[in-house]
Backbone as ProteinMPNN parsed JSONL, in Angstrom:
{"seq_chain_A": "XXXXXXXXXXXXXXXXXXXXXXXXXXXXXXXXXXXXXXXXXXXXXXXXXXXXXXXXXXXXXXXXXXXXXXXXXXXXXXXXXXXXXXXXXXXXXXXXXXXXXXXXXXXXXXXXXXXXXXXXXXXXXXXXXXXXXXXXXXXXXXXXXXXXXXXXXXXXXXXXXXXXXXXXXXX", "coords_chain_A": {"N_chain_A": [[40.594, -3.771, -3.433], [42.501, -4.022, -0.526], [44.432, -6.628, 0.329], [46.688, -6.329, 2.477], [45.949, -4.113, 3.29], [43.409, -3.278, 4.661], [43.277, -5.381, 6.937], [42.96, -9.344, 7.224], [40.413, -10.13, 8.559], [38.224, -7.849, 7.57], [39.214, -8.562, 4.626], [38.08, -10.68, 4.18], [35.283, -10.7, 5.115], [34.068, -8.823, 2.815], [34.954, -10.287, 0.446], [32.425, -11.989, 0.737], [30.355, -10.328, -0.02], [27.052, -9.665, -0.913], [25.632, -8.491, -4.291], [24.205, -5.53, -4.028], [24.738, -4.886, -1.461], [24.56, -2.997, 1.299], [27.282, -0.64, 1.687], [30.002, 0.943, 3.761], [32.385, 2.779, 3.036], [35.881, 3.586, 3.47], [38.756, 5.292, 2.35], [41.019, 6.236, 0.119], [40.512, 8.518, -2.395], [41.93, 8.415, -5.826], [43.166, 9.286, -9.204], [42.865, 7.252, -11.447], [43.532, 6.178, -14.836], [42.567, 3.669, -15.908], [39.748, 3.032, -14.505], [36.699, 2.554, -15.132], [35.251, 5.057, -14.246], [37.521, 7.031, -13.97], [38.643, 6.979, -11.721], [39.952, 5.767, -8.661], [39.075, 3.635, -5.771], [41.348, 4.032, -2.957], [40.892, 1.773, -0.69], [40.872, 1.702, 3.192], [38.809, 1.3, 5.108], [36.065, -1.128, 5.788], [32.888, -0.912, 6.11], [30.095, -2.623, 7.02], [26.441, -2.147, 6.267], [24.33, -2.819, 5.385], [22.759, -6.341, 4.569], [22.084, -7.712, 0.987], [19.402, -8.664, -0.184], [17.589, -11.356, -1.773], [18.246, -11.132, -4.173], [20.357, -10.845, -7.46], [17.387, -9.669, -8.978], [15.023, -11.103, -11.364], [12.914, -10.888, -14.497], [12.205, -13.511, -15.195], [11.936, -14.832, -12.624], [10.717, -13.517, -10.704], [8.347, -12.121, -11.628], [6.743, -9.433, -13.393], [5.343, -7.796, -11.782], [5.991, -8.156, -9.306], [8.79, -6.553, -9.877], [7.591, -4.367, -10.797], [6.867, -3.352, -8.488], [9.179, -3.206, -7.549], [10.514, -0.878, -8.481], [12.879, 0.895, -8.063], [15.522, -1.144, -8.416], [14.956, -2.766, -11.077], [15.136, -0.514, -12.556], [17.898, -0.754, -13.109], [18.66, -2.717, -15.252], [20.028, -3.452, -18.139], [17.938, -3.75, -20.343], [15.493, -2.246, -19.2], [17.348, 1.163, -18.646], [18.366, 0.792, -21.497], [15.846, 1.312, -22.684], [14.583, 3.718, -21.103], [17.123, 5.768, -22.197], [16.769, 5.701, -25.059], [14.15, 7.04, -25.043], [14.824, 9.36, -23.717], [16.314, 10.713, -25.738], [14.413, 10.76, -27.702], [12.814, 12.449, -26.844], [14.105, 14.798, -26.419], [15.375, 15.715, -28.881], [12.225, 16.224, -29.729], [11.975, 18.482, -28.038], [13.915, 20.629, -28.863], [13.274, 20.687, -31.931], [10.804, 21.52, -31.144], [11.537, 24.03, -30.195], [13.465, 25.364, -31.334], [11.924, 26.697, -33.434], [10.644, 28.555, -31.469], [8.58, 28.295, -29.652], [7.256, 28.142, -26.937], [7.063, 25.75, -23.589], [4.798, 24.211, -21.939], [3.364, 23.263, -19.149], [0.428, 21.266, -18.747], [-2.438, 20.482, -16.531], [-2.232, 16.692, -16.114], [-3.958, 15.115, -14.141], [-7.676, 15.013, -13.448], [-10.608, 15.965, -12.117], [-12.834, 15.433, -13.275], [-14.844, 14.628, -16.401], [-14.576, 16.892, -19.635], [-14.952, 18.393, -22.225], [-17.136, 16.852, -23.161], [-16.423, 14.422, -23.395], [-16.498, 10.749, -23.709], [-14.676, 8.349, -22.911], [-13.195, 7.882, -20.567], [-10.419, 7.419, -18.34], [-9.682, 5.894, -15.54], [-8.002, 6.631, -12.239], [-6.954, 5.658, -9.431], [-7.077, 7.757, -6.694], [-5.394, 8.312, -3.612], [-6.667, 6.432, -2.448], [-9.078, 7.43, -1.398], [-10.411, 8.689, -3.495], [-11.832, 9.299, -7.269], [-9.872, 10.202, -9.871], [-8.957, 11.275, -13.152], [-7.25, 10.758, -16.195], [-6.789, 13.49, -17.825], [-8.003, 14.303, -21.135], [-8.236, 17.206, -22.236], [-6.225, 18.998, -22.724], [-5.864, 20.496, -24.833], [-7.408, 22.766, -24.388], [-6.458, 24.299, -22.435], [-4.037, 24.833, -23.743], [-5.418, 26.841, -25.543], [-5.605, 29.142, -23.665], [-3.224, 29.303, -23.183], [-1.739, 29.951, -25.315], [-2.564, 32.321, -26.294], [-1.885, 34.036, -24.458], [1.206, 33.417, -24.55], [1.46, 32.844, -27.701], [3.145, 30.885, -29.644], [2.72, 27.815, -28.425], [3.513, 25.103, -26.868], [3.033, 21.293, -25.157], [3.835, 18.657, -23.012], [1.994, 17.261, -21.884], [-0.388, 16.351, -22.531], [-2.626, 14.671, -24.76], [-2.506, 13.542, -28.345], [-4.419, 15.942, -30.563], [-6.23, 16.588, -33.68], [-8.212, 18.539, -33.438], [-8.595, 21.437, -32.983], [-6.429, 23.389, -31.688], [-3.845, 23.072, -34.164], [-1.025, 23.946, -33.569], [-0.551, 22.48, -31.126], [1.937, 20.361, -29.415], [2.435, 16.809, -28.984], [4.017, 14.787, -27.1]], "CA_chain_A": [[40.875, -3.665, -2.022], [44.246, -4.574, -0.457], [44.158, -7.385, 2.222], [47.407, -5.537, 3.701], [45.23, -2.174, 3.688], [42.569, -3.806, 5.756], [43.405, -6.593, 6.973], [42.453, -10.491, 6.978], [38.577, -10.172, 8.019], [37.461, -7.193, 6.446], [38.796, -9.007, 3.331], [37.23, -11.458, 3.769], [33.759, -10.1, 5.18], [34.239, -8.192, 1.772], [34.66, -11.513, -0.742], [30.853, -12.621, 0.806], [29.572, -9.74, 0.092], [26.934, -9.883, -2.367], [25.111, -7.732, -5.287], [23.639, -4.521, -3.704], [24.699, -4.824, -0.382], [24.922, -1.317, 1.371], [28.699, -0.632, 2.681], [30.685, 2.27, 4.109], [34.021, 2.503, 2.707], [36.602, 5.161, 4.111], [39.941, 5.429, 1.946], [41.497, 7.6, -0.589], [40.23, 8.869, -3.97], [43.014, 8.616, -6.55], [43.253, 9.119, -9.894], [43.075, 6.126, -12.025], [43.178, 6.063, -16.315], [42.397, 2.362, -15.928], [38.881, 2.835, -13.838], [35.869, 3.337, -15.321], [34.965, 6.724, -14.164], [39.302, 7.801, -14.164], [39.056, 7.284, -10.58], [39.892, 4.206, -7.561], [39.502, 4.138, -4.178], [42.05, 2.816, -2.295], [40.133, 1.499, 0.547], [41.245, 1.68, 4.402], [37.72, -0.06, 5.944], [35.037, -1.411, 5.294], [32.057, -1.375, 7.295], [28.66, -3.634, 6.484], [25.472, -1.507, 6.791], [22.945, -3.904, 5.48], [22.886, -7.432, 3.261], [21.12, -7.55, 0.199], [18.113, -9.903, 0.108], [16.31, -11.962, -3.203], [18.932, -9.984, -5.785], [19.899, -10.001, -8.419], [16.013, -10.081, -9.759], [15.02, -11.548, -12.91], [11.577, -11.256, -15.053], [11.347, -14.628, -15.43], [11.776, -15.417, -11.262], [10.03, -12.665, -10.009], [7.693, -11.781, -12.413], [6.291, -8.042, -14.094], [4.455, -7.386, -11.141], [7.202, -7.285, -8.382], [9.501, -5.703, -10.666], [7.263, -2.75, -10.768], [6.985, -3.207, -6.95], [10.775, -3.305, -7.024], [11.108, -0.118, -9.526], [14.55, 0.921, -8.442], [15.951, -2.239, -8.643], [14.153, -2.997, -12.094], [15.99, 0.479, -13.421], [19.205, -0.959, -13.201], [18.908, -3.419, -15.706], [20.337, -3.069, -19.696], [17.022, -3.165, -21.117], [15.025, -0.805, -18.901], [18.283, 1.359, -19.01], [18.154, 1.331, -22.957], [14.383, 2.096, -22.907], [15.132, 5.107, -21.04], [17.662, 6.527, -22.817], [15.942, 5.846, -26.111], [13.088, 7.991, -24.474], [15.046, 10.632, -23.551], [16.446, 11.432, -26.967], [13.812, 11.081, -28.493], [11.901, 13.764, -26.274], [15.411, 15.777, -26.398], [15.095, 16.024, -30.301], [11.07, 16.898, -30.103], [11.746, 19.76, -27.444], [15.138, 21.058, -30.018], [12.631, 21.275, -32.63], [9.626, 22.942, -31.352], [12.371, 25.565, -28.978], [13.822, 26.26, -32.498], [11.108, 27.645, -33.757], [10.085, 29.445, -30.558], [7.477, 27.435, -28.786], [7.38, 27.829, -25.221], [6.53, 24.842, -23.206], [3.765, 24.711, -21.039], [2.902, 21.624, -18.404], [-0.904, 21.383, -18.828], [-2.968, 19.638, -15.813], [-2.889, 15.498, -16.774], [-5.209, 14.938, -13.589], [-9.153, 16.353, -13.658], [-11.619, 15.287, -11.563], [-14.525, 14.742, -14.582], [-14.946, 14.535, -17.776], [-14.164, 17.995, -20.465], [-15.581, 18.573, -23.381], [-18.139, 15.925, -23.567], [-15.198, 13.276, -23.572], [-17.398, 9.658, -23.263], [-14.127, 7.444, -23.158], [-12.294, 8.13, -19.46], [-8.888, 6.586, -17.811], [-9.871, 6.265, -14.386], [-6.82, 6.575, -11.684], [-7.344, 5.565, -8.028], [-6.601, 8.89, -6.427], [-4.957, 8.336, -2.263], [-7.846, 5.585, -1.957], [-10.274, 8.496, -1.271], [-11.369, 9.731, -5.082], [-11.135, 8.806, -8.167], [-9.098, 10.744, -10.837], [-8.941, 10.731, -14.514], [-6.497, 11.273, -16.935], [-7.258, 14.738, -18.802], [-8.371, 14.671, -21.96], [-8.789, 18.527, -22.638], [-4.941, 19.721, -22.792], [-6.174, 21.643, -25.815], [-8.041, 23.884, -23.918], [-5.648, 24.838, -21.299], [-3.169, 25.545, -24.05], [-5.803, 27.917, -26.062], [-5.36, 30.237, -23.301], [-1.665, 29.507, -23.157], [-1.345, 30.496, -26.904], [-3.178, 34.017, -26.118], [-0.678, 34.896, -23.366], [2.641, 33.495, -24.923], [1.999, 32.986, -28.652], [3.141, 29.338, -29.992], [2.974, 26.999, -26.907], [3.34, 22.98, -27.114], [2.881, 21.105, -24.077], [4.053, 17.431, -23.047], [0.91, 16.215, -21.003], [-1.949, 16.551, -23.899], [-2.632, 13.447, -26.153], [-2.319, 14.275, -29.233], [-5.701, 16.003, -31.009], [-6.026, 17.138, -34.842], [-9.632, 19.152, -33.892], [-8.251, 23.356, -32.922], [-4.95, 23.965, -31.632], [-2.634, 22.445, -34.708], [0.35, 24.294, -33.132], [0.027, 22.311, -30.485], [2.641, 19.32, -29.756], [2.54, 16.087, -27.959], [5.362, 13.851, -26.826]], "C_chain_A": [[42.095, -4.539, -1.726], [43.953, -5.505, 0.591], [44.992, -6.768, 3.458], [46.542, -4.352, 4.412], [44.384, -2.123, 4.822], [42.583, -4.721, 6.395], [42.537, -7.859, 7.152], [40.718, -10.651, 6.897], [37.786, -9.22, 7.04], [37.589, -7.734, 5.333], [38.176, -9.973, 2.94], [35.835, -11.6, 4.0], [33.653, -9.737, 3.228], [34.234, -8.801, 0.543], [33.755, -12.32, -0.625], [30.389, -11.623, 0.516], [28.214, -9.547, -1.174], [26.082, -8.426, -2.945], [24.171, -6.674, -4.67], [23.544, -4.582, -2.342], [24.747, -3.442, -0.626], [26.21, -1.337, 2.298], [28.314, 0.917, 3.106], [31.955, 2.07, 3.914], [34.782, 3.863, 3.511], [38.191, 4.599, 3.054], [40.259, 6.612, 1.254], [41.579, 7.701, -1.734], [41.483, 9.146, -4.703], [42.579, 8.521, -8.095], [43.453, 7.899, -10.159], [42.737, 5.986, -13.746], [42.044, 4.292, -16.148], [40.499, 2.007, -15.62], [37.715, 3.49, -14.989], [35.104, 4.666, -15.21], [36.392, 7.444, -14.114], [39.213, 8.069, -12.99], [38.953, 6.043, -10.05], [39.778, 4.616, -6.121], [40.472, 2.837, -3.522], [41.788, 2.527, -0.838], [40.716, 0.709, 1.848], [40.546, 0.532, 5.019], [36.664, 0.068, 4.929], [33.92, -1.2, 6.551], [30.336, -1.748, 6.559], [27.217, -2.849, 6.735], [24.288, -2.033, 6.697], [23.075, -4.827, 3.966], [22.01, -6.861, 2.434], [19.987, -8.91, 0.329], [17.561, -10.19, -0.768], [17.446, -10.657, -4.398], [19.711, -11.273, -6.151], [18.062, -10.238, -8.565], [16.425, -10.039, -11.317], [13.811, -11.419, -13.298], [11.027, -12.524, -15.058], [11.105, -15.735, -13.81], [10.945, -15.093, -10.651], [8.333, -12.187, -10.836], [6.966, -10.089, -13.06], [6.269, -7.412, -12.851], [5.023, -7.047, -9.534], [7.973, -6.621, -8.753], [9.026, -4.254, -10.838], [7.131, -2.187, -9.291], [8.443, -2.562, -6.685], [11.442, -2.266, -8.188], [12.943, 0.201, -9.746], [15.466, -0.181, -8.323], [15.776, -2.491, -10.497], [15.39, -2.089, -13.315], [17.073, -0.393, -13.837], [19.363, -2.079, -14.307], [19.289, -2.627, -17.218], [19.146, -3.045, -20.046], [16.136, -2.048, -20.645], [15.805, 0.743, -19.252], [18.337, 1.943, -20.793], [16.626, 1.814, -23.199], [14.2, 3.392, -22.472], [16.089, 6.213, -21.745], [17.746, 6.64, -24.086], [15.13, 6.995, -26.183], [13.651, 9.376, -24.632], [15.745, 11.333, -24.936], [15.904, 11.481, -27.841], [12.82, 12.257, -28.378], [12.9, 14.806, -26.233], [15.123, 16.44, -27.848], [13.466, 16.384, -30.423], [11.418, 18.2, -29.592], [12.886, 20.969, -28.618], [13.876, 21.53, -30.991], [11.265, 22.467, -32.57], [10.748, 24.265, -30.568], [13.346, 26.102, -30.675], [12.973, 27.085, -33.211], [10.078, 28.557, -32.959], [8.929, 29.202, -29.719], [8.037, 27.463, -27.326], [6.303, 26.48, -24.916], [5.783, 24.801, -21.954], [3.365, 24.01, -20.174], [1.418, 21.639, -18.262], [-1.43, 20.526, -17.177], [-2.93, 18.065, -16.76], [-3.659, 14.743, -15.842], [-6.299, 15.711, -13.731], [-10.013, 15.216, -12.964], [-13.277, 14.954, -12.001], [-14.004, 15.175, -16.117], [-14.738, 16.389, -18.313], [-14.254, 17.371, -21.552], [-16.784, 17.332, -24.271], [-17.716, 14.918, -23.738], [-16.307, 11.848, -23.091], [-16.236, 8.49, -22.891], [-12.908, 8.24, -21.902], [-11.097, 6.819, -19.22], [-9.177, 7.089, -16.322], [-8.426, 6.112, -13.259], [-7.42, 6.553, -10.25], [-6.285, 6.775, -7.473], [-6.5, 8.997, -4.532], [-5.919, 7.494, -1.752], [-8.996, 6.366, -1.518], [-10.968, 8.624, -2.775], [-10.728, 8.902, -5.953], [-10.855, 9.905, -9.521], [-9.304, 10.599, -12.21], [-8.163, 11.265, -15.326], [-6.91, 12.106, -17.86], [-7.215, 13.989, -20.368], [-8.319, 16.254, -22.667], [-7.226, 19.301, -22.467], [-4.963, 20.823, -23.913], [-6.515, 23.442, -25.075], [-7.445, 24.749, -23.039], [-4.654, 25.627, -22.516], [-3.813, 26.647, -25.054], [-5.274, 29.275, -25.601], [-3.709, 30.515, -23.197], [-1.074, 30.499, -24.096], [-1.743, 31.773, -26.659], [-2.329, 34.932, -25.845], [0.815, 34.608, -24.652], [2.883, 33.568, -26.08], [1.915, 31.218, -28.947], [3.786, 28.831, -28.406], [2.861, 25.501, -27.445], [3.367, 23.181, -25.788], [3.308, 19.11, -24.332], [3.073, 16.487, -22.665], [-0.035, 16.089, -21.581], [-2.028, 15.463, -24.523], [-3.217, 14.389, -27.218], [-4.212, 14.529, -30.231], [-5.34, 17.125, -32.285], [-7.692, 17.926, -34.94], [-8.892, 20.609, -33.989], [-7.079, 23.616, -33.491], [-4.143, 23.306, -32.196], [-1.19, 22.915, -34.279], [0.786, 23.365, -32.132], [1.048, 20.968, -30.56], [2.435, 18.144, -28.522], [3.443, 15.208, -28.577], [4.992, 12.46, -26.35]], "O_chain_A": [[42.566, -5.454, -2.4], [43.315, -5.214, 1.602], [44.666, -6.62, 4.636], [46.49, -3.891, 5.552], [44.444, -1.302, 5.737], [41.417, -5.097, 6.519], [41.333, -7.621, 7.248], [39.977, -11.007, 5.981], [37.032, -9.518, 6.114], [36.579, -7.737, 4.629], [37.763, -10.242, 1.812], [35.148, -12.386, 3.347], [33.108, -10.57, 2.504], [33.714, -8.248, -0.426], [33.711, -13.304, -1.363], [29.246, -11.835, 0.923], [28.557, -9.287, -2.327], [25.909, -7.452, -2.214], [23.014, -7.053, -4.857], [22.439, -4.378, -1.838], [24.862, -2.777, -1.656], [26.248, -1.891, 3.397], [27.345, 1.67, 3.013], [32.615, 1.254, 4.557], [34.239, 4.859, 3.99], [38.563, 3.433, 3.186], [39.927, 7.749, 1.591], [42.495, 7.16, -2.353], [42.165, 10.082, -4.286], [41.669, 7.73, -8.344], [44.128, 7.236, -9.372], [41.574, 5.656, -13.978], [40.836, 4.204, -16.367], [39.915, 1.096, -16.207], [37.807, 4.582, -15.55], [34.436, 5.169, -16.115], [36.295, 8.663, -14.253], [39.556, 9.208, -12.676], [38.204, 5.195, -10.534], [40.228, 5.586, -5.512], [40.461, 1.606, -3.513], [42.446, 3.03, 0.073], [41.005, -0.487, 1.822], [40.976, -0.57, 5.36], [36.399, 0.752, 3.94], [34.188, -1.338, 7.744], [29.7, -1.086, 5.74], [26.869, -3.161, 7.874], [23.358, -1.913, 7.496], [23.325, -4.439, 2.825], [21.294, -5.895, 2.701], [20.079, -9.931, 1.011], [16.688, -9.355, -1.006], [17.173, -9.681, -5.096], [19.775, -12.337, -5.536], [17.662, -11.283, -8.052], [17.269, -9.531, -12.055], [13.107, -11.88, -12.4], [9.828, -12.789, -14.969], [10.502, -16.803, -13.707], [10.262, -15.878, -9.993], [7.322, -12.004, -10.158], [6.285, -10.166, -12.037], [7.071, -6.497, -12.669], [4.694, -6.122, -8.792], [8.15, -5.698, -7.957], [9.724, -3.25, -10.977], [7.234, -1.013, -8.936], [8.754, -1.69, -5.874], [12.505, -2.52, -8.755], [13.783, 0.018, -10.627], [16.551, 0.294, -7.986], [16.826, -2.288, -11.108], [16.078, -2.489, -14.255], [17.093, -0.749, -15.015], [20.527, -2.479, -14.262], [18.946, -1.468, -17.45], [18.935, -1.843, -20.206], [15.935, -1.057, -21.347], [15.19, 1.534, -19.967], [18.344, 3.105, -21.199], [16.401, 2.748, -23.969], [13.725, 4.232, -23.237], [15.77, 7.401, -21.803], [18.549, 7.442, -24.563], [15.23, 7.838, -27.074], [13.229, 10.283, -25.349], [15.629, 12.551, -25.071], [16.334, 12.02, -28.861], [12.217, 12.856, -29.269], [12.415, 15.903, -25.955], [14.683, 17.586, -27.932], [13.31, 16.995, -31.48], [11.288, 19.148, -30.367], [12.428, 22.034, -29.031], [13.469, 22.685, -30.858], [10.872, 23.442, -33.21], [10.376, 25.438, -30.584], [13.748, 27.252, -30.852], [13.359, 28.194, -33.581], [9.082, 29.122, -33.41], [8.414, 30.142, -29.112], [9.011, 26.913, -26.811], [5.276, 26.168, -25.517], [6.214, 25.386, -20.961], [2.184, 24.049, -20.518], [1.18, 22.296, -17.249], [-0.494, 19.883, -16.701], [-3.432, 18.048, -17.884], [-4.162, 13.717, -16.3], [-6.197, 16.891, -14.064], [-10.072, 14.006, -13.187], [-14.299, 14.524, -11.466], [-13.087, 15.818, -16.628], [-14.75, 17.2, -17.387], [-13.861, 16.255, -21.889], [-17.071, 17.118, -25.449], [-18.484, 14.139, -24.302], [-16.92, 12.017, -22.037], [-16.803, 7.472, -22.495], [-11.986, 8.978, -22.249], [-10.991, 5.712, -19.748], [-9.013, 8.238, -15.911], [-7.689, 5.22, -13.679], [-8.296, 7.357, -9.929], [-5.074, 6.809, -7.694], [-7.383, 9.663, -3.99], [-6.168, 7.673, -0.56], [-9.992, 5.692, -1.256], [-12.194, 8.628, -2.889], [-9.75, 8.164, -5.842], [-11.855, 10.349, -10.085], [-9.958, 9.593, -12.486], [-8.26, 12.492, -15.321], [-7.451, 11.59, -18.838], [-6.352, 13.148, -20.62], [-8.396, 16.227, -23.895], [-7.32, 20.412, -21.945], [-4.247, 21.824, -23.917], [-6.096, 24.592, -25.205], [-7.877, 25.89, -22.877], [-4.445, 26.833, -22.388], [-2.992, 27.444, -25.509], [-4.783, 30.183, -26.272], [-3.125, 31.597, -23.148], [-0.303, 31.441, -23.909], [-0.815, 32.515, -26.98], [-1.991, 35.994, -26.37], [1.263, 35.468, -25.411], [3.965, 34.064, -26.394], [0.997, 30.466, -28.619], [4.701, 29.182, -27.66], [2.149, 25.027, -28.33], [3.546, 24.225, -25.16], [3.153, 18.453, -25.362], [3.098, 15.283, -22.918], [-0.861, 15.479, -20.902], [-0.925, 15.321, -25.051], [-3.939, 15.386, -27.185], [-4.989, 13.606, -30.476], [-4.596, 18.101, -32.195], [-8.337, 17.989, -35.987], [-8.585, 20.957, -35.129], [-6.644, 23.871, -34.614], [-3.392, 22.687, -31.442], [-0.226, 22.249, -34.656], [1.987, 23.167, -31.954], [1.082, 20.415, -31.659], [2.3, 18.462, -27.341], [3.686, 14.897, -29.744], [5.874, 11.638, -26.101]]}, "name": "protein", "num_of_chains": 1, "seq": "XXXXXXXXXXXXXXXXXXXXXXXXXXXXXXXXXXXXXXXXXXXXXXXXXXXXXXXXXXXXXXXXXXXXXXXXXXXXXXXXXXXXXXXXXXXXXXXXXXXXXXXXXXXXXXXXXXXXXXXXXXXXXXXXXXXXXXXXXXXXXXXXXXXXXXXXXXXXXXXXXXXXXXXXXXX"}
């Protein structure tokens, strides 16, 4: 930002400003080799829309437990960041392999409101403070009938089970 462009206060509103404030800029998109994305703005105004408050966060200030409070915040860090995009190529390279050999993919139910197939070992989920939920178990069974209709089906929401359906796949 130019001090001529805007002058004296905005630049200097603009050198308090800190780490995730929310602006409004108005100028003019230009090419730039130099810029990280190969673009700058050369910025007219500024205008202040709201401070930031308790940033940056840290694990060891805040602790686990606001951090998951404070998810999109949390994202933004290098290690969440690399844990995600670990994730995603590693679920990029499962779906590549089963879609090469012709597997359609299927999204099974991973809520159920009881137990399937005689399951004794539930994952209960508080469900809108009304009910309580449980994480399926029985993704097999949904994709039996899948397999009927389409043929070879995987699915992402199933934990993984070596009793029927060996075609199927979990991620």
């Amino acid at each position: 930002m130019s001090k001529a462009a805007v002058g004296a206060d905005v630049f200097r509103q603009a050198d308090h400003l800190g780490q995730e404030t929310a602006i409004r800029i108005r100028g003019l998109v230009r090419a730039d080799a130099r810029a990280p994305g190969g673009y700058e703005i050369d910025v007219a105004n500024l205008e202040l829309v709201g401070p930031s408050q308790d940033y940056p966060i840290t694990p060891k200030e805040h602790g686990v437990e606001y951090l998951l409070d404070h998810r999109h915040l949390w994202l933004r860090t290098e290690r969440q960041q690399a844990i995600l995009r670990v994730r995603h190529e590693v679920i990029d390279c499962i779906r590549t392999f089963f879609n090469e050999r012709g597997f359609v993919l299927v999204d099974t139910p991973i809520l159920t409101p009881a137990a399937c197939e005689g399951t004794t070992t539930l994952f209960p989920v508080p469900y809108f403070d009304t009910a309580t939920a449980f994480l399926t178990q029985s993704g097999q069974l949904y994709n039996e009938a899948n397999a009927m209709a389409l043929g070879r089906v995987c699915t992402a929401s199933a934990p993984r089970s070596g009793r029927r359906n060996r075609r199927r796949a979990a991620t």
